[in-house]
VOGU-3710 file (C-alpha; in Angstrom, 3 decimals, decimal comma):
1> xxxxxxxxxx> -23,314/0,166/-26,710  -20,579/-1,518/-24,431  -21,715/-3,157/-21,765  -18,704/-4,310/-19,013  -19,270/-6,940/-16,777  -18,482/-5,363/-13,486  -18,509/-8,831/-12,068  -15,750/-9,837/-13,301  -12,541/-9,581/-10,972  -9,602/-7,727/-12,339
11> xxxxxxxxxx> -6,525/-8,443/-11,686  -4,249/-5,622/-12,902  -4,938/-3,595/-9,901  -3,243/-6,120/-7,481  -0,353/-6,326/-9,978  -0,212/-2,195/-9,524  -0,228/-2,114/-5,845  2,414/-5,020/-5,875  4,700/-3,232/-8,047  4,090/0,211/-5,982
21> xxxxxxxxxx> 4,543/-1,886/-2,707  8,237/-3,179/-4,252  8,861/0,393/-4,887  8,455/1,150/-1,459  10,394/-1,318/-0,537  13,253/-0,387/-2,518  13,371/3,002/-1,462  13,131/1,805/2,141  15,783/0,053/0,749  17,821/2,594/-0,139
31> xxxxxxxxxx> 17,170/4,546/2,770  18,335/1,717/4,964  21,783/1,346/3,587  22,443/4,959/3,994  20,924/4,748/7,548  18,381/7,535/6,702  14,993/8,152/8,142  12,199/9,049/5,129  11,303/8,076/1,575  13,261/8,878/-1,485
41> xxxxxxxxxx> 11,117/12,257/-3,093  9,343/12,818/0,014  9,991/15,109/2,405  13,524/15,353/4,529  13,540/13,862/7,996  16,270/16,228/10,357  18,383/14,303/12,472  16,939/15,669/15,183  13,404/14,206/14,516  15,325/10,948/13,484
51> xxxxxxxxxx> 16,865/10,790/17,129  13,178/10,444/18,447  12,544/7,376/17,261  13,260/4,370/19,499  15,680/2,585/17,100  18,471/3,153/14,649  17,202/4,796/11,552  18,381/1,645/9,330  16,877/-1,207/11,678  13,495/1,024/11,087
61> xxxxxxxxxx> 13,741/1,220/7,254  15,023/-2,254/7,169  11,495/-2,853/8,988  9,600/-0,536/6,335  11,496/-2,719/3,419  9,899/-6,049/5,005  6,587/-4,315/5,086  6,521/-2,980/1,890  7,673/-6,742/0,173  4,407/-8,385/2,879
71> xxxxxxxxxx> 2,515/-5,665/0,863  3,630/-6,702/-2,295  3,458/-10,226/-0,714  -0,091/-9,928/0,001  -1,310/-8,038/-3,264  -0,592/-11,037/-5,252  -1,986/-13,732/-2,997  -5,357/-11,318/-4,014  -5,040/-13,007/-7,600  -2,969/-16,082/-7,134
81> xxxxxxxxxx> -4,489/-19,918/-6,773  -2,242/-20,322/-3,613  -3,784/-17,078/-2,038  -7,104/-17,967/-2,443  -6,847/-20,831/-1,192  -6,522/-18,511/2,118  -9,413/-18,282/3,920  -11,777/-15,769/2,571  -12,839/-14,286/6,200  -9,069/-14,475/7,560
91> xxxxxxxxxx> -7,994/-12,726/4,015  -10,635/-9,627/4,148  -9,460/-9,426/7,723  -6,243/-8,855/6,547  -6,797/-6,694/3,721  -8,898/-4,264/5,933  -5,904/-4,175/7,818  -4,380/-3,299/4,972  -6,278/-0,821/3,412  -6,280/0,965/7,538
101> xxxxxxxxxx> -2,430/1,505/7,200  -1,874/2,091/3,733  -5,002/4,247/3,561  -3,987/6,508/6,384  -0,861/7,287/5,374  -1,972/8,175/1,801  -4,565/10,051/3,739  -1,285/11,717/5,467  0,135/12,843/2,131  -3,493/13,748/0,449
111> xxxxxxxxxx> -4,323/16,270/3,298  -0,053/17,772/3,649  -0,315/17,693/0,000  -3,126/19,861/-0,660  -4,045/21,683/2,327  -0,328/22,349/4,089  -0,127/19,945/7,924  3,702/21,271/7,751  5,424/17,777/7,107  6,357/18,366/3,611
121> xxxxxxxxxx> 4,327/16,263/0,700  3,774/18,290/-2,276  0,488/18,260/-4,074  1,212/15,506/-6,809  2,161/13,075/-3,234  -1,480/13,974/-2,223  -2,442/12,452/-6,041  -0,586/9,762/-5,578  -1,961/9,161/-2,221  -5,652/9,529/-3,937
131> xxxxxxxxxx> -4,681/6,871/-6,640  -2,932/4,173/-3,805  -6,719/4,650/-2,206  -8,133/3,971/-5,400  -6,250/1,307/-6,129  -6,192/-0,766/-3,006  -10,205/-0,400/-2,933  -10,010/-2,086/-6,585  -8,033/-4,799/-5,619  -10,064/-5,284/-2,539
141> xxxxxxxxxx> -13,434/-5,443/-4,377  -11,924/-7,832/-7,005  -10,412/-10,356/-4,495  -14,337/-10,240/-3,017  -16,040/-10,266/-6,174  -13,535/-13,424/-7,312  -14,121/-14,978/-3,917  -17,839/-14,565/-3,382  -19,954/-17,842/-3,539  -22,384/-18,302/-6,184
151> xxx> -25,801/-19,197/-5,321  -27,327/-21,613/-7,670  -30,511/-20,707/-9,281
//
């Protein structure tokens, strides 16, 4: 019988959600230079809804790009001796911050994915959106189980 030792932090889902978070980036990226609202394989943004927003559709992907390299930013700091050297309190702050943005706009693509809110995401976005969930929850725990104090006894 195998027994794992589900105290022990892993680290491979921070490296996951940093590489997803640089591929966000990069497609903001992308966007940005061609002064497009969206996300490359996502749904189309019309000009018209693009006009809506209060600033130019490349200073607000240029915006997305910084986000998604903080993201990336952040995810490593999870499993890095300089980011835990970050306050434990002041990092869980953070990363609940985290998980409330990134969660509700997988949330976004889980629920146009499979049930049809009219924006666009197929089904396999509302899989990926299930697995970003996943994900940043496993990184989460594993920054607190890595952090936690041990009581001596």
């Amino acid at each position: 019988m195998i027994m794992v030792d589900s105290a022990h932090p892993r680290r491979w889902p921070a490296y996951v959600m940093a590489v997803l978070f640089l591929g966000y980036a990069a497609g903001k990226a992308a966007f940005a230079l061609q002064s497009r609202l969206g996300f490359p394989g996502g749904p189309p943004v019309s000009a018209a809804e693009a006009q809506r927003y209060f600033m130019d559709p490349a200073t607000a992907q240029w915006c997305a790009t910084a986000t998604g390299v903080l993201g990336a930013s952040l995810a490593l700091a999870t499993v890095t001796p300089l980011g835990r050297r970050v306050p434990r309190a002041l990092m869980l702050l953070v990363l609940a911050g985290m998980l409330l943005a990134v969660g509700g706009g997988a949330v976004i693509m889980i629920l146009d994915g499979f049930v049809g809110t009219g924006i666009g995401w197929q089904w396999y976005h509302g899989v990926l959106g299930i697995v970003v969930i996943g994900l940043l929850l496993a990184m989460i725990r594993s920054y607190e189980t890595a952090t936690r104090r041990r009581v001596a006894g």
